[in-house]
CHARMM-style PDB file with segment names, atoms N, HN, CA, C and O in Angstrom:
ATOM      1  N   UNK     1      19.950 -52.348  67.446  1.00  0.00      PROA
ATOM      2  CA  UNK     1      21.112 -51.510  67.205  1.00  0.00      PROA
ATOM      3  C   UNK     1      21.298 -51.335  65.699  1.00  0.00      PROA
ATOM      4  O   UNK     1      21.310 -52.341  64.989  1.00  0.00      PROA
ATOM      5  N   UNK     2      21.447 -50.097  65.161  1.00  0.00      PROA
ATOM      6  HN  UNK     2      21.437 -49.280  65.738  1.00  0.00      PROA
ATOM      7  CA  UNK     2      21.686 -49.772  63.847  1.00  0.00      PROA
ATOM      8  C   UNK     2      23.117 -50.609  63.266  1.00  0.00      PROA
ATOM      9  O   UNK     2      24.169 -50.767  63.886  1.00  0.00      PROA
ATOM     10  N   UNK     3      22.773 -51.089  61.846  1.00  0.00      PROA
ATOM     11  HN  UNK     3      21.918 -50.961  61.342  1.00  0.00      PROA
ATOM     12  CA  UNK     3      24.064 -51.457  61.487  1.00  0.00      PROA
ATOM     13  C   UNK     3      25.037 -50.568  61.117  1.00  0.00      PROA
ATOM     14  O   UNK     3      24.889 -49.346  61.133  1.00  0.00      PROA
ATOM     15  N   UNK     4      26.460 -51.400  60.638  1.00  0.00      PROA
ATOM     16  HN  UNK     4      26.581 -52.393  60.625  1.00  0.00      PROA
ATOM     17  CA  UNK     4      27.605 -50.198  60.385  1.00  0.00      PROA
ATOM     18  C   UNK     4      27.195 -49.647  59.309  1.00  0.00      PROA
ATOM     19  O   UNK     4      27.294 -48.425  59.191  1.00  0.00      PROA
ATOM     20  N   UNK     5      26.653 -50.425  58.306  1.00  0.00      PROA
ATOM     21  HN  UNK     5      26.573 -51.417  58.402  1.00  0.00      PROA
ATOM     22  CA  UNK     5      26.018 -49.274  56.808  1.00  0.00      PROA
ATOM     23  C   UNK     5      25.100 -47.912  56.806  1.00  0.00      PROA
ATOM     24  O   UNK     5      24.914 -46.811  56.289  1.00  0.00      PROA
ATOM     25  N   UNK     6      24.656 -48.901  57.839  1.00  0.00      PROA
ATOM     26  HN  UNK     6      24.807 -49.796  58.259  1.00  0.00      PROA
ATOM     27  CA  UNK     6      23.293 -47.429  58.538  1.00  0.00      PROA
ATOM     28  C   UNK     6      24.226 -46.340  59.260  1.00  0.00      PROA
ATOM     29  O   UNK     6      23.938 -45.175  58.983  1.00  0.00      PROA
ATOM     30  N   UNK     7      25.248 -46.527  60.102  1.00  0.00      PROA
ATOM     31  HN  UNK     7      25.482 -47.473  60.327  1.00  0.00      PROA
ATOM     32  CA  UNK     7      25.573 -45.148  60.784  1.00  0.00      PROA
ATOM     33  C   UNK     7      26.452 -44.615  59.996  1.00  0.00      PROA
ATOM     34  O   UNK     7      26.892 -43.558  60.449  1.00  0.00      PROA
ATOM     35  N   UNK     8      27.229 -45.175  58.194  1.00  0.00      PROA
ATOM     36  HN  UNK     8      26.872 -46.033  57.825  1.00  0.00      PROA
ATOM     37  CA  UNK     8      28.363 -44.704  58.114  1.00  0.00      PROA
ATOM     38  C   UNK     8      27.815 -44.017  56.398  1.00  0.00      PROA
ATOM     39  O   UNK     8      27.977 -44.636  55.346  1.00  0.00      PROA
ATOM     40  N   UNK     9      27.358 -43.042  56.479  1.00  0.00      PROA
ATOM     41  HN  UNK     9      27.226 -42.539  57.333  1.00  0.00      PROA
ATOM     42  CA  UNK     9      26.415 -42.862  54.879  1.00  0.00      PROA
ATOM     43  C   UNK     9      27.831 -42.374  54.180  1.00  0.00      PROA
ATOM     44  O   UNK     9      28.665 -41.652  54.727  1.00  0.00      PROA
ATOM     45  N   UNK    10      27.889 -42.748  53.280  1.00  0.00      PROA
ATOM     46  HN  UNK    10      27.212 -43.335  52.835  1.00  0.00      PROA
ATOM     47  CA  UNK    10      29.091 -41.845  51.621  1.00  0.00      PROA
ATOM     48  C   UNK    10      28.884 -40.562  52.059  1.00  0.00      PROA
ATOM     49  O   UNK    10      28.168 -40.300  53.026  1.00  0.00      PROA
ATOM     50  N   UNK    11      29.531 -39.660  51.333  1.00  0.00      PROA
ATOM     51  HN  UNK    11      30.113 -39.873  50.547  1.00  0.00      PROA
ATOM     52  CA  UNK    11      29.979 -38.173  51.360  1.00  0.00      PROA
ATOM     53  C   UNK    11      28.968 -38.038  50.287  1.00  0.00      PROA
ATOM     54  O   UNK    11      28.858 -38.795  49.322  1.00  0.00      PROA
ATOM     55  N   UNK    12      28.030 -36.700  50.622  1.00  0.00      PROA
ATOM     56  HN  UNK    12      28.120 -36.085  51.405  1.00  0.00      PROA
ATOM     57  CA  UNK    12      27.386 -36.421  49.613  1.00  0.00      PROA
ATOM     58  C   UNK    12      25.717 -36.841  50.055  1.00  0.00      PROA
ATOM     59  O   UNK    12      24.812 -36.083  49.704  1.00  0.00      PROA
ATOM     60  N   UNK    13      25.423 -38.057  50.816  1.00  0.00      PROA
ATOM     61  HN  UNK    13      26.157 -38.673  51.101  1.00  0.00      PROA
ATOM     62  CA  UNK    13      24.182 -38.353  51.138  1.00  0.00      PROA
ATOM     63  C   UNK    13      23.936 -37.457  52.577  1.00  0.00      PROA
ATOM     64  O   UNK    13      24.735 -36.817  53.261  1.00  0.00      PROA
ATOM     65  N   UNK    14      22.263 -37.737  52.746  1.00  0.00      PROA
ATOM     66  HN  UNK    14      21.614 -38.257  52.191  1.00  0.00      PROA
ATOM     67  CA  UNK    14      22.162 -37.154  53.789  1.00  0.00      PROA
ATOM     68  C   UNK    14      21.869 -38.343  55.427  1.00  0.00      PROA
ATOM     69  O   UNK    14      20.929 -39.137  55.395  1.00  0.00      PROA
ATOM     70  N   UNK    15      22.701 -38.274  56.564  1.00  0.00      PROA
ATOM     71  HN  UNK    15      23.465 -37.629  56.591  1.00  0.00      PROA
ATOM     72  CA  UNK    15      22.780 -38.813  57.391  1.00  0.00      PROA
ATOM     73  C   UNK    15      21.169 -39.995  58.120  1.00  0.00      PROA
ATOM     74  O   UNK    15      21.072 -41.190  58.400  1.00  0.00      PROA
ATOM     75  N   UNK    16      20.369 -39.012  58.153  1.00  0.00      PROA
ATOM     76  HN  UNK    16      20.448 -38.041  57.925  1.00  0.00      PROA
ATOM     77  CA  UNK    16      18.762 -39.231  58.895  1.00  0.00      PROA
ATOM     78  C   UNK    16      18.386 -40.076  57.341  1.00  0.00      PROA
ATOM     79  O   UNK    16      18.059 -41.254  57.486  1.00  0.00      PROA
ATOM     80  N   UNK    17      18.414 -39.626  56.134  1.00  0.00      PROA
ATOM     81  HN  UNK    17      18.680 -38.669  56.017  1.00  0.00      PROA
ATOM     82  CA  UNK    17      17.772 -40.540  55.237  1.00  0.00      PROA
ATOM     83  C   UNK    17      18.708 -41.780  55.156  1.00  0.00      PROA
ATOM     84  O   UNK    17      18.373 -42.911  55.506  1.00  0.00      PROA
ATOM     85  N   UNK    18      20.101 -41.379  54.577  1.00  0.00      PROA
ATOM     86  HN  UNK    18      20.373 -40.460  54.293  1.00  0.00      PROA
ATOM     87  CA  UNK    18      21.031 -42.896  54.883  1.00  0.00      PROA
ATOM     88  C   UNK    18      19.996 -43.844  56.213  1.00  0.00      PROA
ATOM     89  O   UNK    18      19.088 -44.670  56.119  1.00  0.00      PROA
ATOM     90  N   UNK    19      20.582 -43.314  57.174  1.00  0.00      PROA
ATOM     91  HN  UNK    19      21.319 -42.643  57.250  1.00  0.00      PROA
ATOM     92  CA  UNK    19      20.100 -44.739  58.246  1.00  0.00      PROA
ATOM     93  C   UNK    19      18.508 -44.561  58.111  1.00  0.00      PROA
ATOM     94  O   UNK    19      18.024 -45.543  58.675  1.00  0.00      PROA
ATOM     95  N   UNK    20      17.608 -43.846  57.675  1.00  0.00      PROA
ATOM     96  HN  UNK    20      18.001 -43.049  57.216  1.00  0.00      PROA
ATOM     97  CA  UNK    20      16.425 -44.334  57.918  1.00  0.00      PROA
ATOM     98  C   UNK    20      16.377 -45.571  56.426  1.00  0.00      PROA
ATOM     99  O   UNK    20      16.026 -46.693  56.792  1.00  0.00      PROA
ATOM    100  N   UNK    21      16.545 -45.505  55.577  1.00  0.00      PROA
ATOM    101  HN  UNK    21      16.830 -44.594  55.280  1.00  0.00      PROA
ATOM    102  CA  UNK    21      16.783 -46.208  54.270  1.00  0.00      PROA
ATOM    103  C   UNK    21      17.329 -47.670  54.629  1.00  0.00      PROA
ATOM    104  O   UNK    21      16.764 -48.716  54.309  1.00  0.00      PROA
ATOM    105  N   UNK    22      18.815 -47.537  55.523  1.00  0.00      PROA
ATOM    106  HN  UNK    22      19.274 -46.687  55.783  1.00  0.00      PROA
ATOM    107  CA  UNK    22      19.505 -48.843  56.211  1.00  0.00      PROA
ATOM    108  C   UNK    22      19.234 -49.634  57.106  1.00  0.00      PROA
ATOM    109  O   UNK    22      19.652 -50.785  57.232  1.00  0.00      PROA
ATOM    110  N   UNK    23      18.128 -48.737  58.141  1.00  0.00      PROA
ATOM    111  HN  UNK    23      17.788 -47.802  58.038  1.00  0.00      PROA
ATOM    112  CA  UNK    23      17.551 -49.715  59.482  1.00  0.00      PROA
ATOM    113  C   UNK    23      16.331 -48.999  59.278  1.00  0.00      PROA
ATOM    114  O   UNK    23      16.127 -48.127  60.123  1.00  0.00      PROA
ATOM    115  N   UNK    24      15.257 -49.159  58.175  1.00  0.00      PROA
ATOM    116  HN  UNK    24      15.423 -49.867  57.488  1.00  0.00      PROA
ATOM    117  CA  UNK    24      14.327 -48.640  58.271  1.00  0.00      PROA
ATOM    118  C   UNK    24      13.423 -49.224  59.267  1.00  0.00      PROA
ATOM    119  O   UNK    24      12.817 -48.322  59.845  1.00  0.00      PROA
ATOM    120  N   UNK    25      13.043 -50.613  59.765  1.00  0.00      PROA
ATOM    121  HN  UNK    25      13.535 -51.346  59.295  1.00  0.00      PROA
ATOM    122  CA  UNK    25      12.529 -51.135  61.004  1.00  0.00      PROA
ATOM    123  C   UNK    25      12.841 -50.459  62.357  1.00  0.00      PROA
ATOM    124  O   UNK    25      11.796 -50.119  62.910  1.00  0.00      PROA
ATOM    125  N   UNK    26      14.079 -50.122  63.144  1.00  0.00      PROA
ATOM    126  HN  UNK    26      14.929 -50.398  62.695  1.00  0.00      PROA
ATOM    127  CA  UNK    26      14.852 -49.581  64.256  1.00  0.00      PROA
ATOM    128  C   UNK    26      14.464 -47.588  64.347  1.00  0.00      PROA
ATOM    129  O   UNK    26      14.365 -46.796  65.284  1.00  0.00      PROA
ATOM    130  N   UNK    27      14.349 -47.471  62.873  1.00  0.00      PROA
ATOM    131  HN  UNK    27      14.429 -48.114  62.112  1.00  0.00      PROA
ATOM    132  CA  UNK    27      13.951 -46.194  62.905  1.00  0.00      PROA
ATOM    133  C   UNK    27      12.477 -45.728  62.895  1.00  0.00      PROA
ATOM    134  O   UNK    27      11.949 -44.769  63.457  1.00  0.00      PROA
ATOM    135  N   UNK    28      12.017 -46.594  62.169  1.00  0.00      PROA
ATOM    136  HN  UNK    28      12.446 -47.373  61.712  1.00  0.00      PROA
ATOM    137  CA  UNK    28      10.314 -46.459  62.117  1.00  0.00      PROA
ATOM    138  C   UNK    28       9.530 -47.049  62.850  1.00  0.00      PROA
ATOM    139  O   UNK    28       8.327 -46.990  62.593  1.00  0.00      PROA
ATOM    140  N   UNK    29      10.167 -48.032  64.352  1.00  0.00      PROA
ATOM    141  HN  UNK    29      11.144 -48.080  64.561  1.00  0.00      PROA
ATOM    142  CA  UNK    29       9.430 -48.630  65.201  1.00  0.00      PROA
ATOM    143  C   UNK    29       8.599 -48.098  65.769  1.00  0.00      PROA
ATOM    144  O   UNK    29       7.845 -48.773  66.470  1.00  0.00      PROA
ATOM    145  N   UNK    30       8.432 -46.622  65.667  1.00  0.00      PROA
ATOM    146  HN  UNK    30       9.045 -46.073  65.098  1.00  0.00      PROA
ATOM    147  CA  UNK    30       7.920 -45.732  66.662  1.00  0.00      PROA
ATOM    148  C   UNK    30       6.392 -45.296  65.993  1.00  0.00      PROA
ATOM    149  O   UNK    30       5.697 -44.438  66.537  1.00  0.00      PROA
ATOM    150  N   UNK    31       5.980 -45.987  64.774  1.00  0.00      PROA
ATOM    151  HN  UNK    31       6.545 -46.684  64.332  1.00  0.00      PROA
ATOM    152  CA  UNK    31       5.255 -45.853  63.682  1.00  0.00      PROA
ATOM    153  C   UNK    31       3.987 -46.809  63.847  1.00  0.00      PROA
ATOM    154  O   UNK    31       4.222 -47.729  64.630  1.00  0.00      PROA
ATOM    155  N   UNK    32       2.795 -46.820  63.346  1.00  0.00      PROA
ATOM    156  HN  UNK    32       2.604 -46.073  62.710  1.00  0.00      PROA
ATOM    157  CA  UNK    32       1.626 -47.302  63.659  1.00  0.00      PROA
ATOM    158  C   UNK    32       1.758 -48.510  62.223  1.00  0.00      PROA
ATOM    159  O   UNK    32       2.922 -48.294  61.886  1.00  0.00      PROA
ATOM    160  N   UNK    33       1.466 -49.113  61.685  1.00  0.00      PROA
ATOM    161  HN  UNK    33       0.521 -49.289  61.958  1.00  0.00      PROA
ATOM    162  CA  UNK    33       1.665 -49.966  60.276  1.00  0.00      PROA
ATOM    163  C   UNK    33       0.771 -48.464  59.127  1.00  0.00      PROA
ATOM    164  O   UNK    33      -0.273 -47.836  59.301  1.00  0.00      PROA
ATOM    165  N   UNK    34       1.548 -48.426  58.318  1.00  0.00      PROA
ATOM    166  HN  UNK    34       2.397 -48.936  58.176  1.00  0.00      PROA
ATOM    167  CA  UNK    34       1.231 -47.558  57.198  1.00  0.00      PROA
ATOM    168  C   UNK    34       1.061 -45.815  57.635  1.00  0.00      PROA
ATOM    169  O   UNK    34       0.234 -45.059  57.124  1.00  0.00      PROA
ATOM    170  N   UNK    35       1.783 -45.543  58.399  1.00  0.00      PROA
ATOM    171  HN  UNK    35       2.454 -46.157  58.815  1.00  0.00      PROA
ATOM    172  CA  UNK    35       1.919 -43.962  58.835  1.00  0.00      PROA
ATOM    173  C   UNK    35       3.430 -43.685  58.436  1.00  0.00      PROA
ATOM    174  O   UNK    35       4.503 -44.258  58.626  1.00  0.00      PROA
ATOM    175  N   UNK    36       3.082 -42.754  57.916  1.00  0.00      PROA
ATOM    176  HN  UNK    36       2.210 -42.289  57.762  1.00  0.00      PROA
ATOM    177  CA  UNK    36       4.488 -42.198  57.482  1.00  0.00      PROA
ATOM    178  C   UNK    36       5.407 -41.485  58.450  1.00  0.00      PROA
ATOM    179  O   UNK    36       4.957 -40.964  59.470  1.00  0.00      PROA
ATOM    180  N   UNK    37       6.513 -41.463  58.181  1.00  0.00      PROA
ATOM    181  HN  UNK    37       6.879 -41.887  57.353  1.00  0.00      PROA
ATOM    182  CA  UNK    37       7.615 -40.996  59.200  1.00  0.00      PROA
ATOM    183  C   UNK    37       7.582 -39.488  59.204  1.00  0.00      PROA
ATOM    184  O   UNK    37       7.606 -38.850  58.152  1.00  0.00      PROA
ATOM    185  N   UNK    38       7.519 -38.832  60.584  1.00  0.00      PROA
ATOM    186  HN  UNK    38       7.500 -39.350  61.439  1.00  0.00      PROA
ATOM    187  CA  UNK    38       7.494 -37.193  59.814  1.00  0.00      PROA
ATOM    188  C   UNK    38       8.704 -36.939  59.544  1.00  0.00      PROA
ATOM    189  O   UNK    38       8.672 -36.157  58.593  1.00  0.00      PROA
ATOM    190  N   UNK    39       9.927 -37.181  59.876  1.00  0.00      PROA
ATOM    191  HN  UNK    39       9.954 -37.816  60.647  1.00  0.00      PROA
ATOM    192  CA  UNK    39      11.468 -36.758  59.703  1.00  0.00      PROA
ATOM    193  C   UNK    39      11.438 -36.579  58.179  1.00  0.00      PROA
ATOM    194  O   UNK    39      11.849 -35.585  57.581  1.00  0.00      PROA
ATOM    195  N   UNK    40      10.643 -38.190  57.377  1.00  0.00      PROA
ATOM    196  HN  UNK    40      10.309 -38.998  57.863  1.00  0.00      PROA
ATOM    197  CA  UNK    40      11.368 -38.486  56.599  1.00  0.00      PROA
ATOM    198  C   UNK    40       9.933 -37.497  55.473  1.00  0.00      PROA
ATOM    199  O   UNK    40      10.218 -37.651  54.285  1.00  0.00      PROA
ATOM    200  N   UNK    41       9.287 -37.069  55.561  1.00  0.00      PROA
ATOM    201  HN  UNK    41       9.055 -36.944  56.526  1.00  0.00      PROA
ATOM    202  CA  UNK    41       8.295 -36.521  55.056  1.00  0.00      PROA
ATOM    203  C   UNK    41       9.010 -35.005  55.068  1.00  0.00      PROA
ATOM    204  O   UNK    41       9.198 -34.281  54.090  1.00  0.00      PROA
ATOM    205  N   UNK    42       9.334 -34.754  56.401  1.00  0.00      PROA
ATOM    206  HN  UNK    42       9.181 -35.342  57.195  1.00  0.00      PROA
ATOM    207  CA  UNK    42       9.837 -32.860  56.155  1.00  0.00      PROA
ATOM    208  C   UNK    42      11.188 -33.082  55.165  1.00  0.00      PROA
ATOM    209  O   UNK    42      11.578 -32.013  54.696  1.00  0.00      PROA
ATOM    210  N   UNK    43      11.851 -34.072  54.822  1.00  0.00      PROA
ATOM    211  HN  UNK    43      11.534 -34.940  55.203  1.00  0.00      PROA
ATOM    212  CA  UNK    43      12.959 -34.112  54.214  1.00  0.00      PROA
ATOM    213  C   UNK    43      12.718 -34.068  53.173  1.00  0.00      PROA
ATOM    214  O   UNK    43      13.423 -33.317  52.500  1.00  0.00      PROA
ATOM    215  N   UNK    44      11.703 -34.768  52.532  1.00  0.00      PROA
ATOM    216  HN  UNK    44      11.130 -35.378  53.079  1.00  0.00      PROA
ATOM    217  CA  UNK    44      11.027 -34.942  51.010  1.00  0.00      PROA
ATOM    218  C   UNK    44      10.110 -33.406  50.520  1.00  0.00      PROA
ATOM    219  O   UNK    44       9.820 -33.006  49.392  1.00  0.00      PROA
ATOM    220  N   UNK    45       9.897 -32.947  51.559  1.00  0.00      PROA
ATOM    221  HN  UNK    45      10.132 -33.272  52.475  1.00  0.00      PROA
ATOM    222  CA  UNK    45       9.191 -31.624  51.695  1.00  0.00      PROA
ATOM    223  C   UNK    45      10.210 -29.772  51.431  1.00  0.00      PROA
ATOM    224  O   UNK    45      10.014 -28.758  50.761  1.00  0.00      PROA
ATOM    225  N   UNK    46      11.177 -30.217  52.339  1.00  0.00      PROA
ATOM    226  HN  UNK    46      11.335 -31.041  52.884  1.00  0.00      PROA
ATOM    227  CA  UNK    46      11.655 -29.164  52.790  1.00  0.00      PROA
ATOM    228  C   UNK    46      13.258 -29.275  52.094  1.00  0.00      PROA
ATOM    229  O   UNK    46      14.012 -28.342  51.816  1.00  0.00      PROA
ATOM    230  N   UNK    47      13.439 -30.478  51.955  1.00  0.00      PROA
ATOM    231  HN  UNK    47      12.827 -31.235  52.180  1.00  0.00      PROA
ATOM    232  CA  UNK    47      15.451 -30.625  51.391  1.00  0.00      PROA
ATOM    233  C   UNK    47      15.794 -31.178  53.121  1.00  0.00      PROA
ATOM    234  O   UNK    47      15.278 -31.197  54.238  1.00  0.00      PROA
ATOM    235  N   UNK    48      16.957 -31.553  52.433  1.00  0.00      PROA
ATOM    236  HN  UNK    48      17.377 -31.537  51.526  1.00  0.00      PROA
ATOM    237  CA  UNK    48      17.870 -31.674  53.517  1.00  0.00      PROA
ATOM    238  C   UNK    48      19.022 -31.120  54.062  1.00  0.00      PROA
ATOM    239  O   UNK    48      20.203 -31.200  53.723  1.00  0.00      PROA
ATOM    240  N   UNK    49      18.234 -30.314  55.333  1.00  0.00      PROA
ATOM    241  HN  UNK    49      17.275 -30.250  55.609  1.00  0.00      PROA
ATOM    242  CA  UNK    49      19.317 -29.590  56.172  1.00  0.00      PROA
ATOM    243  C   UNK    49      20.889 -30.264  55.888  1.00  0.00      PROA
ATOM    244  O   UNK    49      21.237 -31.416  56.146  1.00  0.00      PROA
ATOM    245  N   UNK    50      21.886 -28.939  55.147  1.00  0.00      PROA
ATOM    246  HN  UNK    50      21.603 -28.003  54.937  1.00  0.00      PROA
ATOM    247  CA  UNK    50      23.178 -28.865  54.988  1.00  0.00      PROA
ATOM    248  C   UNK    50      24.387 -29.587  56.282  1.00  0.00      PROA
ATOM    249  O   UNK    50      25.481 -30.139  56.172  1.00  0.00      PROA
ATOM    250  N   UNK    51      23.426 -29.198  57.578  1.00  0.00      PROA
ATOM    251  HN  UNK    51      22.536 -28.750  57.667  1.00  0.00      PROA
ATOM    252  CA  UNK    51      24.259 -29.960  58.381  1.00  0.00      PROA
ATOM    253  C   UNK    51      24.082 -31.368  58.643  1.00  0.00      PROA
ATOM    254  O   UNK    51      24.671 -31.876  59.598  1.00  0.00      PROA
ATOM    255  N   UNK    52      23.282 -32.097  57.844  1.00  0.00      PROA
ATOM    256  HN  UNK    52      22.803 -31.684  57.068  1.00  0.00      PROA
ATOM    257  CA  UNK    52      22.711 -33.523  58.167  1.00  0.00      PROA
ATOM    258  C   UNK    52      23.800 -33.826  56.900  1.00  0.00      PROA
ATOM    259  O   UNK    52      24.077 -35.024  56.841  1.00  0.00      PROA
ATOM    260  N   UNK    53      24.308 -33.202  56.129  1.00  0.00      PROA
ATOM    261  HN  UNK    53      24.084 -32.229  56.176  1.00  0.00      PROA
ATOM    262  CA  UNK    53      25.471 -33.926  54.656  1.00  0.00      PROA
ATOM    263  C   UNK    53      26.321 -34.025  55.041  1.00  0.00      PROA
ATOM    264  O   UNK    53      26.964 -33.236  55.735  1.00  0.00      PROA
ATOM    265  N   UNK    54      26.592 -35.183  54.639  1.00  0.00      PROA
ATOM    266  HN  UNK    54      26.070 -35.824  54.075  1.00  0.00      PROA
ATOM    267  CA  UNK    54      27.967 -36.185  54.769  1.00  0.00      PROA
ATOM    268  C   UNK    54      29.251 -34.833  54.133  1.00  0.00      PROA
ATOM    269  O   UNK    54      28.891 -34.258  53.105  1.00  0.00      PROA
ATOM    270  N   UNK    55      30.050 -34.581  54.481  1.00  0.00      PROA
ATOM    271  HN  UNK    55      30.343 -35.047  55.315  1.00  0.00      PROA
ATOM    272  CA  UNK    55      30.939 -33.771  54.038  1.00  0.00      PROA
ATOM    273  C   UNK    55      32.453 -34.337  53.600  1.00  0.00      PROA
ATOM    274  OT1 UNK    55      33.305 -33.557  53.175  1.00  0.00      PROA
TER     275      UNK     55
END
C-alpha cells in the first residue's frame, strides 16, 4: 500500500512522478531489475500532462 507522502504530492508537482519517486518499489514492481518504467520515461520525454498537477 502506497504511503501518505506518496498519495498526497505539494501543489505544483506532478501526481504519477510524486508517488512513483515515494513508493518507487509498489510502483515499479511490475519491472524486470534495470528496465525502465514507461510512465516515467513518457514523462521525462513528453512533460507532464496538466491534469496529473497538483492544483
Amino acid at each position: 500500500m502506497a504511503s501518505q507522502t506518496a498519495l498526497n504530492p505539494p501543489r505544483g508537482e506532478c501526481r504519477q512522478c510524486w508517488r512513483h519517486a515515494y513508493d518507487s518499489r509498489e510502483a515499479h514492481a511490475h519491472l524486470g531489475p534495470r528496465e525502465d518504467c514507461p510512465a516515467c520515461v513518457d514523462h521525462m520525454v513528453h512533460g507532464h500532462p496538466d491534469q496529473m498537477i497538483v492544483r
